[in-house]
Each structure stands twice: as structure tokens, then as C-alpha cells.
LUMMARDO-890171 format. One record per atom (N, C-alpha, C, O, CB): residue in one letter; x, y, z. Coordinates in steps of 0.2 Angstrom, whole numbers, plus 5000, padded with zeros to 4 digits. Each point is the difference from the previous one (the first is absolute). Glycine has a CB too. Layout:
<sites>
AXYZ
...
</sites>
This chain:
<sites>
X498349795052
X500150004993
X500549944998
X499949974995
X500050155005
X500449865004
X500549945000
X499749934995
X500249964996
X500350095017
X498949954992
X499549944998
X499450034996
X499450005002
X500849925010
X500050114983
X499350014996
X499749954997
X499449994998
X501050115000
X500149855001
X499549934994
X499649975003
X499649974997
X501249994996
X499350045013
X499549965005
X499750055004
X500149985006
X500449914993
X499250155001
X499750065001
X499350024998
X499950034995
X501250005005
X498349955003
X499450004997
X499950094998
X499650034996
X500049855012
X500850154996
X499850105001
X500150044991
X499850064999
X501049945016
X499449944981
X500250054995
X499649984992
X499849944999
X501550095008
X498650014988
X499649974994
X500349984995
X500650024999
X498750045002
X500549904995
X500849984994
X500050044996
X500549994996
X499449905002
X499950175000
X500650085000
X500350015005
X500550034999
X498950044995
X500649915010
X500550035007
X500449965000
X500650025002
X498750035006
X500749864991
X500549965000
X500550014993
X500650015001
X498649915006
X500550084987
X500450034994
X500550055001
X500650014999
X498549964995
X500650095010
X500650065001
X500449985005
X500650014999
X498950094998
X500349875009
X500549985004
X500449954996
X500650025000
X498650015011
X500749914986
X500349954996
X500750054996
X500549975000
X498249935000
X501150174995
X500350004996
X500650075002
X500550034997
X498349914995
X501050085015
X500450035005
X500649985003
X500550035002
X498549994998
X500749915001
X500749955004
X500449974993
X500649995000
X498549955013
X500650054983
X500249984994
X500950064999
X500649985000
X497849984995
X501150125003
X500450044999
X500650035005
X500550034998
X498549994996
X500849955013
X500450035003
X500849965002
X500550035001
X498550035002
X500849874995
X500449955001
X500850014995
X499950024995
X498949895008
X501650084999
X500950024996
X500149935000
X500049965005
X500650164999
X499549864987
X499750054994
X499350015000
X499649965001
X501250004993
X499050105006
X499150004996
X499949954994
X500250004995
X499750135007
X499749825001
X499749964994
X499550005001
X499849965004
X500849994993
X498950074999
X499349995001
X499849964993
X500150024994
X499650085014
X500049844994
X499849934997
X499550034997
X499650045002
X500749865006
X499750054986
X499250044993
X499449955003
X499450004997
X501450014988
X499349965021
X499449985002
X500050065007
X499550005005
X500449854990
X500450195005
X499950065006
X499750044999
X499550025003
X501249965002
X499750064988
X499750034997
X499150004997
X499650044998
X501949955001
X498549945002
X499349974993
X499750015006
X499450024998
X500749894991
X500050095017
X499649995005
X499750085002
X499450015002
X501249875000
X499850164998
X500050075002
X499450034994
X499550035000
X502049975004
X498849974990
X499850034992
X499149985000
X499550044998
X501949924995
X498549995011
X499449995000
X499450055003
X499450014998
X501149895001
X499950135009
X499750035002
X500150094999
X499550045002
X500449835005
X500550164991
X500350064999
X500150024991
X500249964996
X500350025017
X499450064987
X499950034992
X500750035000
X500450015005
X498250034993
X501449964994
X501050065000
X500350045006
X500449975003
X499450074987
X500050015011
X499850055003
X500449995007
X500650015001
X498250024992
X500549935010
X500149995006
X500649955002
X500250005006
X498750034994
X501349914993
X500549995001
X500750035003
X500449995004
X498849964991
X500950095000
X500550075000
X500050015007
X500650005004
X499050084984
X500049935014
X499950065008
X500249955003
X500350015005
X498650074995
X501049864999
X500149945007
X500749995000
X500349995006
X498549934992
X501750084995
X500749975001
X500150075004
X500250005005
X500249914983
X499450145008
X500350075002
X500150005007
X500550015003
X498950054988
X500149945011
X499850015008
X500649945001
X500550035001
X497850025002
X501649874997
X500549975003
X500550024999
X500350005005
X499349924995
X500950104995
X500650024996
X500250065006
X500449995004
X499349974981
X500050085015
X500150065007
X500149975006
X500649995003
X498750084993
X500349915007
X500149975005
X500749975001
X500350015005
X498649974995
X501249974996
X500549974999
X500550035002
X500449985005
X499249974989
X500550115000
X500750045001
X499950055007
X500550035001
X499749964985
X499450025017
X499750045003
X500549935009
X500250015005
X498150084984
X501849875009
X500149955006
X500749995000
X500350015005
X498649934995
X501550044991
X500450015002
X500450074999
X500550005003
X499249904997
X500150154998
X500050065003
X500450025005
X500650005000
X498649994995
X500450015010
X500149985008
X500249975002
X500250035006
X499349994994
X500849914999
X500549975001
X500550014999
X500450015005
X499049944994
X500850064996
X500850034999
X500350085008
X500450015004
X499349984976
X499650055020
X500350065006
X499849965006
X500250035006
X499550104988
X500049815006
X499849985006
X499450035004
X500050005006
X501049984994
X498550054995
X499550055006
X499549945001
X500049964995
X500050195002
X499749845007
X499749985007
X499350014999
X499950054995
X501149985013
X498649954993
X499149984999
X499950075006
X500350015006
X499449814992
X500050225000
X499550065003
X499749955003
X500150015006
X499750114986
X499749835008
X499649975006
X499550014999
X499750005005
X500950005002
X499250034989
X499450024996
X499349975000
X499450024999
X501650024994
X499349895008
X499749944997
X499649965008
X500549965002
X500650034985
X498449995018
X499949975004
X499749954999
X499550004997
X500550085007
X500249864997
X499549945000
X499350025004
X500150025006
X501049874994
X498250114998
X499749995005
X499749965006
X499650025004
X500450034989
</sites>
């Protein structure tokens, strides 16, 4: 995920959310009216809602965790 701009694997909806993701998560959150325009093109209201939503959780969902210190269940395997 690190290298998605130069990642043949994903579609320009998939680059716009990932673009407006890294945007959101970055301190301060700024997301640029060309990140936004770029998102906007490929996602309707709605879906936008759900996309900050879903990053905005996460987010707090990380640092969350951070403050008690819990640790990655491992959940996750590279294949």
C-alpha cells in the first residue's frame, strides 16, 4: 500500500480513496480541493460520507490503541 501511485493493481476510484485517506489521516487533516475534486468525481455524497467515516474510525481506532499500548493480534499475514 505504501507505493500505490505507482501501482498498476488499483483503479482511479481506488487511487482517489486511497489519495483522500492519506490526505485525512495526515496531522493536521488537510485534504486539498483538488483531493477532494478528485474523490468527488468518482463517488457520490453518500459514499463519500462512508469513506471519511470508515477513515475517521480507523484513525481513532489507531490512536486509540496507542495511548493503552495494545499490540497487533497478527491477524494480518503477508502472503
Amino acid at each position: 500500500m505504501a507505493d500505490w501511485r505507482n501501482s498498476d493493481l488499483f483503479s482511479a476510484s481506488e487511487r482517489a480513496a486511497f489519495a483522500l485517506a492519506e490526505a485525512a489521516t495526515e496531522l493536521p487533516a488537510v485534504v486539498s480541493d483538488a483531493v477532494f475534486a478528485a474523490a468527488r468525481a468518482h463517488f457520490d455524497e453518500a459514499q463519500l460520507v462512508a469513506l471519511a467515516a470508515a477513515v475517521a474510525m480507523e484513525n481513532y481506532r489507531a490512536r486509540f490503541n496507542r495511548v493503552f499500548q495494545v499490540e497487533s493480534m497478527e491477524l494480518y499475514r503477508a502472503g
